[in-house]
C-alpha positions as CSV (number, residue, x, y, z in Angstrom):
1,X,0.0,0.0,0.0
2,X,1.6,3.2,-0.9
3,X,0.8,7.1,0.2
4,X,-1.1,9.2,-2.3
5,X,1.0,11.6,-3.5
6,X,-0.4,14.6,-2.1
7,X,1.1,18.0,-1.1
8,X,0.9,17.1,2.4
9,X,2.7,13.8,1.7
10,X,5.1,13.5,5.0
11,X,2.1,14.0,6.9
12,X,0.6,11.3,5.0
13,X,3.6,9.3,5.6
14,X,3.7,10.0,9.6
15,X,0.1,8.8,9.4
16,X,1.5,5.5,7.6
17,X,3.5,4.7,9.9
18,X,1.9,4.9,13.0
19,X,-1.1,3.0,11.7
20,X,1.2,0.3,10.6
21,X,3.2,0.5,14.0
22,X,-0.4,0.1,15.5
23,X,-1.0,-3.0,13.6
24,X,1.9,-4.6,14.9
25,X,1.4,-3.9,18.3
26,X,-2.3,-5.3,17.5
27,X,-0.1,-8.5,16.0
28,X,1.9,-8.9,19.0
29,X,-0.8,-9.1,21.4
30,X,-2.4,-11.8,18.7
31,X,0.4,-13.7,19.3
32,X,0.2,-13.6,23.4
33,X,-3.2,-14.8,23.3
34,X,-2.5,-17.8,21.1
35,X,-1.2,-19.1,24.4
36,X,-3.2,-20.1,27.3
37,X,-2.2,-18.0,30.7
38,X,-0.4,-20.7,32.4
39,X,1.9,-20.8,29.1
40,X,2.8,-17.2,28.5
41,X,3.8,-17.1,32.8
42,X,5.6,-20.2,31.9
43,X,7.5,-18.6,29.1
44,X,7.9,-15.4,30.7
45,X,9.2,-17.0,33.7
46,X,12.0,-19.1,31.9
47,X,13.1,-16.4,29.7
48,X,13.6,-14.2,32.7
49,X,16.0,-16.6,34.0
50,X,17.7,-16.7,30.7
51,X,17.7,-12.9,30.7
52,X,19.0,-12.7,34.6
53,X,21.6,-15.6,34.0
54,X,23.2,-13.5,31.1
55,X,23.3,-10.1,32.7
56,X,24.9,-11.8,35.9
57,X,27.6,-13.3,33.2
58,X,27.8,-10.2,31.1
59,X,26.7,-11.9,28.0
60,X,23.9,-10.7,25.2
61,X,20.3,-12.2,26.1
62,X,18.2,-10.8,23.2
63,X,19.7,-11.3,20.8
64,X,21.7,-13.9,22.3
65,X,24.4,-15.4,20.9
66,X,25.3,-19.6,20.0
67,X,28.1,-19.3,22.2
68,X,26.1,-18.0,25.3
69,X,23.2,-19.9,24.8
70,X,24.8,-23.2,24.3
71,X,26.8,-22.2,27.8
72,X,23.3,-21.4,29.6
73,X,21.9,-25.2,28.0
74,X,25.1,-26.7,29.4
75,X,24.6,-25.2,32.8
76,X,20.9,-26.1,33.4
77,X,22.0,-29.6,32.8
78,X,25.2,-29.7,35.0
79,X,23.1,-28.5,37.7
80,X,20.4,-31.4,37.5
81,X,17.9,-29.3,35.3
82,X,14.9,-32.2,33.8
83,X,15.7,-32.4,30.2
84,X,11.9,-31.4,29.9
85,X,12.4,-28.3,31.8
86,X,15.2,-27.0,29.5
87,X,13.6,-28.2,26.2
88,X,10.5,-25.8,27.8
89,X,13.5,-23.0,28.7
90,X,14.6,-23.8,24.8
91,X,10.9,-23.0,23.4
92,X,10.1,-19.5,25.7
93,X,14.2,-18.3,24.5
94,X,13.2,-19.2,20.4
95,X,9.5,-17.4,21.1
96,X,11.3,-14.4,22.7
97,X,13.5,-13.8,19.7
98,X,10.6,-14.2,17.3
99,X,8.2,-12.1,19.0
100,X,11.4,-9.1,18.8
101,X,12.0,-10.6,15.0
102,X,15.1,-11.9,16.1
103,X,16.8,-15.4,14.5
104,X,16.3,-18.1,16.8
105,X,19.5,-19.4,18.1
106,X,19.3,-22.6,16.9
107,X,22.3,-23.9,14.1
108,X,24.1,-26.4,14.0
109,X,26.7,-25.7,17.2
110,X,23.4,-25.4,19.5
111,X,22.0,-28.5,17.8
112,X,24.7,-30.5,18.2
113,X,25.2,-29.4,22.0
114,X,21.1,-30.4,23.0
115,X,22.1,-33.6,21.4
116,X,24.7,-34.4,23.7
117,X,22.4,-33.0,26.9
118,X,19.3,-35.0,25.8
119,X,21.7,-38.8,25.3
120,X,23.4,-38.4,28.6
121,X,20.8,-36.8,30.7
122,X,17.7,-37.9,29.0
123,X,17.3,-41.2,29.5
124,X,17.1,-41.4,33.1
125,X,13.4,-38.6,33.2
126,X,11.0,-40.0,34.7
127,X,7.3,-38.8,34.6
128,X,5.0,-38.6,37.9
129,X,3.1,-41.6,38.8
130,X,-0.4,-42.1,38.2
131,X,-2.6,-42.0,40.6
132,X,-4.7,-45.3,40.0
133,X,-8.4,-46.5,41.0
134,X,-6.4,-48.3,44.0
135,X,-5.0,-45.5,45.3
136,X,-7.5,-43.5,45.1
137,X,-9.6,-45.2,47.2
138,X,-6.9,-45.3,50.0
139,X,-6.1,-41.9,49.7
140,X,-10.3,-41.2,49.9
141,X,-10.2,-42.8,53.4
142,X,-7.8,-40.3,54.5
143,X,-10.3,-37.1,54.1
144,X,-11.8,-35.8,56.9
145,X,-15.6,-36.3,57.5
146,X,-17.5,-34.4,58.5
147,X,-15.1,-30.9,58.0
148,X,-15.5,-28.5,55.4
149,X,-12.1,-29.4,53.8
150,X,-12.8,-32.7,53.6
151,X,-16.1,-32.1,51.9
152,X,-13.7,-30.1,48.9
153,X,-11.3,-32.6,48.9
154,X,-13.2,-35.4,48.3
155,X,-15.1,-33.8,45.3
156,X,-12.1,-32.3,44.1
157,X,-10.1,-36.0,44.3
158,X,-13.5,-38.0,42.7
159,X,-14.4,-34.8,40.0
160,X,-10.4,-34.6,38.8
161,X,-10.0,-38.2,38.4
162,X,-13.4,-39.3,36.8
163,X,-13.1,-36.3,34.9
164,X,-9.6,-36.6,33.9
165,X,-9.0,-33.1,34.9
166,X,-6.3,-31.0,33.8
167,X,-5.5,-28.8,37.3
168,X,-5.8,-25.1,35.4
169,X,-9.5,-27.1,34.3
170,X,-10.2,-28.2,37.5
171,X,-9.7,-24.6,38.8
172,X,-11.3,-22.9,36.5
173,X,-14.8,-25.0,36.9
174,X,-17.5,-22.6,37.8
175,X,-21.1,-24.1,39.0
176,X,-22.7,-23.0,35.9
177,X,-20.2,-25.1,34.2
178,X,-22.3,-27.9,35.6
179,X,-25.7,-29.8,34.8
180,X,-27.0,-32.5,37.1
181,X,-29.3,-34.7,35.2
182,X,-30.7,-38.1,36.3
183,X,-27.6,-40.2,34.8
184,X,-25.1,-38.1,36.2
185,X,-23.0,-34.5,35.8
186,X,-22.6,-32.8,32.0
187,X,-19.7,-30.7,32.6
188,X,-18.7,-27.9,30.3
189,X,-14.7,-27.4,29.9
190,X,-15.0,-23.6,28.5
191,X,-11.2,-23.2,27.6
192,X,-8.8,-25.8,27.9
193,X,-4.8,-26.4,26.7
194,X,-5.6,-28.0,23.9
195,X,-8.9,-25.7,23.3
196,X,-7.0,-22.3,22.7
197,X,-9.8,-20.6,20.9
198,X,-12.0,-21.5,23.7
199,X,-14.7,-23.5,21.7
200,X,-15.3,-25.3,24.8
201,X,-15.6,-28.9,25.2
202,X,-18.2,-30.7,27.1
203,X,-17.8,-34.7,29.0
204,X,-19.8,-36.6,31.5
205,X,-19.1,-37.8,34.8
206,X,-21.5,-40.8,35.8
207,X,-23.0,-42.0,39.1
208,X,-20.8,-44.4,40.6
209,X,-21.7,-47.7,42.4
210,X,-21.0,-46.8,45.9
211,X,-22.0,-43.6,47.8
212,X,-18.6,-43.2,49.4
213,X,-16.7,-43.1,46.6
214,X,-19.2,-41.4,43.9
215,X,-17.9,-38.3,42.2
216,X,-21.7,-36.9,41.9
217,X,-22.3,-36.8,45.3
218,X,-19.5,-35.6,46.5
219,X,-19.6,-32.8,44.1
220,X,-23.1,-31.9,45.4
221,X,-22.1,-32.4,49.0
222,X,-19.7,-30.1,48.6
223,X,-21.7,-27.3,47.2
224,X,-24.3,-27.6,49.8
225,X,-21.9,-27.6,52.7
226,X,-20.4,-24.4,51.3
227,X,-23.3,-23.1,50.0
228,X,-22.0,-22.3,46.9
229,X,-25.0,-21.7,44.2
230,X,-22.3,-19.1,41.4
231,X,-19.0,-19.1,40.9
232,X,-15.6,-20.8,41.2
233,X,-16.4,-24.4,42.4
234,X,-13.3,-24.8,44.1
235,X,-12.2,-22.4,46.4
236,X,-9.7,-22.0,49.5
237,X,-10.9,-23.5,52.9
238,X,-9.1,-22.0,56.0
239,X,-8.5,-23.6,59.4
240,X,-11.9,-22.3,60.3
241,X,-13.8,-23.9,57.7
242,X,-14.6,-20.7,56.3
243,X,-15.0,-21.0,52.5
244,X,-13.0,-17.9,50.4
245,X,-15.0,-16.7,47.5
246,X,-11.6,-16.8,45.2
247,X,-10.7,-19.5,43.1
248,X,-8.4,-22.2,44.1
249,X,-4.8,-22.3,42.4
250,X,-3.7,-25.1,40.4
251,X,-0.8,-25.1,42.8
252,X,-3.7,-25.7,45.0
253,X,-4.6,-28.6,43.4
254,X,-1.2,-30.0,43.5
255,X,-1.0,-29.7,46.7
256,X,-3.7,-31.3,48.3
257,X,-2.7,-34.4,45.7
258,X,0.8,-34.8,47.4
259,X,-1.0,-34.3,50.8
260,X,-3.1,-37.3,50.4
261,X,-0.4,-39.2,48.5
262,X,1.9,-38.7,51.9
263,X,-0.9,-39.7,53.8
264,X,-1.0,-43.2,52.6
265,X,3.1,-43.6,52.3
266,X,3.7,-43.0,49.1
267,X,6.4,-40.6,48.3
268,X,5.0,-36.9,47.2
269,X,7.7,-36.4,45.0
270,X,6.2,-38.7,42.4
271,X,3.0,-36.8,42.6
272,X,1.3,-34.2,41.0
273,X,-1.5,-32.4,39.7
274,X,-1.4,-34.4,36.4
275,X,-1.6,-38.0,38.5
276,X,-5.3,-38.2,38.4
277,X,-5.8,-37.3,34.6
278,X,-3.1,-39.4,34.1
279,X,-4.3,-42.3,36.5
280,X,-7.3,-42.1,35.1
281,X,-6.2,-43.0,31.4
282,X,-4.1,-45.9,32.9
283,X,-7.3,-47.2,34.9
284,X,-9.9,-47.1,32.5
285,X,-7.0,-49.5,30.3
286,X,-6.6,-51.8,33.1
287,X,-10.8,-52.3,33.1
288,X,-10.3,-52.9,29.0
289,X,-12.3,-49.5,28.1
290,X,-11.5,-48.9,24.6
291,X,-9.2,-46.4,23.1
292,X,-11.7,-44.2,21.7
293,X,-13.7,-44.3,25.6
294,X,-10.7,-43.0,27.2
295,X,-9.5,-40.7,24.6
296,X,-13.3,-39.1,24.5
297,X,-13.4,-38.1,28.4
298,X,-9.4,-37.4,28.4
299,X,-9.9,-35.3,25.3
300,X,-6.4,-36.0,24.5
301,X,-5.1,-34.7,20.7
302,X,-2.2,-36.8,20.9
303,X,-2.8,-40.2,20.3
304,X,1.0,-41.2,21.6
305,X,0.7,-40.0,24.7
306,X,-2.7,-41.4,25.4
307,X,-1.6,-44.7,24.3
308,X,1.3,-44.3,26.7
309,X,-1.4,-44.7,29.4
310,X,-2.6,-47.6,27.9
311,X,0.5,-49.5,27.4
312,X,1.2,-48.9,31.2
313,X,-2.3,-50.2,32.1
314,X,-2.8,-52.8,30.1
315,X,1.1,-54.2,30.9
316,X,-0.4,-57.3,32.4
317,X,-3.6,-57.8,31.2
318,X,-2.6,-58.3,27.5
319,X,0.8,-59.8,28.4
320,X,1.9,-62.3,25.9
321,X,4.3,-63.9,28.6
322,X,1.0,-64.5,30.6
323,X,-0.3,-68.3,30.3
324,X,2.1,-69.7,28.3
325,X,2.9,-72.3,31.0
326,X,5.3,-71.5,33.6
């Protein structure tokens, strides 16, 4: 698009430019949005400890440079960083260049270097443990009756796992997220990691067999107890069983997991928020639901990780060293 040539043509230029200049801004912010909250504090959190790492060793952070970056990647993994952790450290460094138009640092020399970090340190990750239909039911013993914290526990233990709850889901449940209707609760995800645009997705969470461990009732218990009719379904409870009207955090969520997890001897450290979604997916295998079952409450897009879940609960009961005579 070019300026008309008029007499007035560097004020017709000015006017260019700052509409263009506007654009971009309008771009940027675009580009924010395409990730979901807990992303962009993710990314902004590891770049900022890229940025800080670089000023406290006087070298260039944005741009960067092969030699400093490949020098940042070798000390995250000296010091015992996750692989997964500094592939996500990787990711919000190559977004921050991009967003500032920048070439991401990424040839052949920083390449060659992840390599080298993801053979030797790599193959030793493991994942947190899923919290399975078993445990669950252990861990359910160990809420309170009868206390107002118990009665939020309990739902939120029974709704993330028969759900197969992401936490920032979980959290971010509000009651008119929620139908109750004769078979069970219809449940309305409005946004979701793997729902950016926020079309919304909607699943079902069934009666179960026995009142003590039903994800129904305890979800309605709850709500009673805390008289909660609008609003964030899960909320903080203090040591005087008052109910907050904020939203819970998804550290939250995590938290109260490992609690229960400890509470039964198991080690929190293998733990967290994802162990319910994730023991969910390796439960419904053990009980032979099909693929297509468990992939439509767990709304999973990727079909490898899903079947990951699968593999690990089907280990034994499709074994082909089972029955063959020893």
């Amino acid at each position: 698009m070019k300026p008309k040539p008029l007499d007035n043509g560097i004020y017709e230029l000015d006017m260019l430019k700052t509409k263009l200049d506007a654009l971009l801004d309008q771009s940027r912010q675009y580009m924010a949005m395409s990730k979901s909250e807990n992303t962009s504090v993710a990314y902004n959190s590891d770049f900022n400890h890229f940025r800080k790492w670089c000023e406290y060793h006087g070298l260039p952070f944005l741009p960067t440079t092969d030699e400093a970056y490949v020098m940042y990647l070798t000390d995250l993994a000296a010091a015992g960083f996750k692989v997964s952790t500094i592939k996500r450290r990787m990711t919000s460094i190559s977004q921050a260049h991009q967003l500032k138009e920048y070439p991401s640092p990424n040839t052949i020399y920083v390449k060659t270097v992840w390599s080298g970090i993801r053979k030797m340190h790599g193959s030793a990750e493991n994942g947190k443990k899923p919290i399975t239909i078993t445990l669950l039911k252990e861990m359910l013993l160990q809420v309170p009756n009868g206390k107002m914290i118990g009665y939020r526990d309990k739902s939120l233990l029974l709704m993330g796992f028969s759900g197969a709850f992401r936490r920032s889901e979980l959290t971010n449940l509000d009651v008119e997220d929620v139908s109750v209707t004769p078979e069970g609760l219809i449940v309305r995800i409005k946004k979701s990691k793997t729902d950016q645009e926020g079309k919304g997705q909607t699943i079902g969470i069934p009666y179960g067999n026995n009142a003590s461990t039903c994800p129904v009732r305890a979800y309605l218990s709850w709500i009673k107890q805390a008289n909660i009719i609008k609003g964030p379904i899960f909320r903080s409870v203090n040591k005087h069983s008052q109910v907050s009207e904020s939203r819970l955090s998804t550290k939250g969520v995590a938290l109260i997991i490992k609690k229960y997890a400890s509470a039964i001897g198991l080690d929190d450290f293998d733990y967290s928020g994802h162990s319910l979604r994730s023991g969910f997916a390796t439960t419904a295998a053990m009980l032979g639901k099909s693929e297509r079952a468990i992939k439509d409450q767990t709304r999973h897009t990727s079909d490898a990780m899903l079947r990951k879940y699968i593999r690990m609960g089907s280990i034994f009961t499709e074994n082909a060293a089972t029955n063959i005579g020893l």
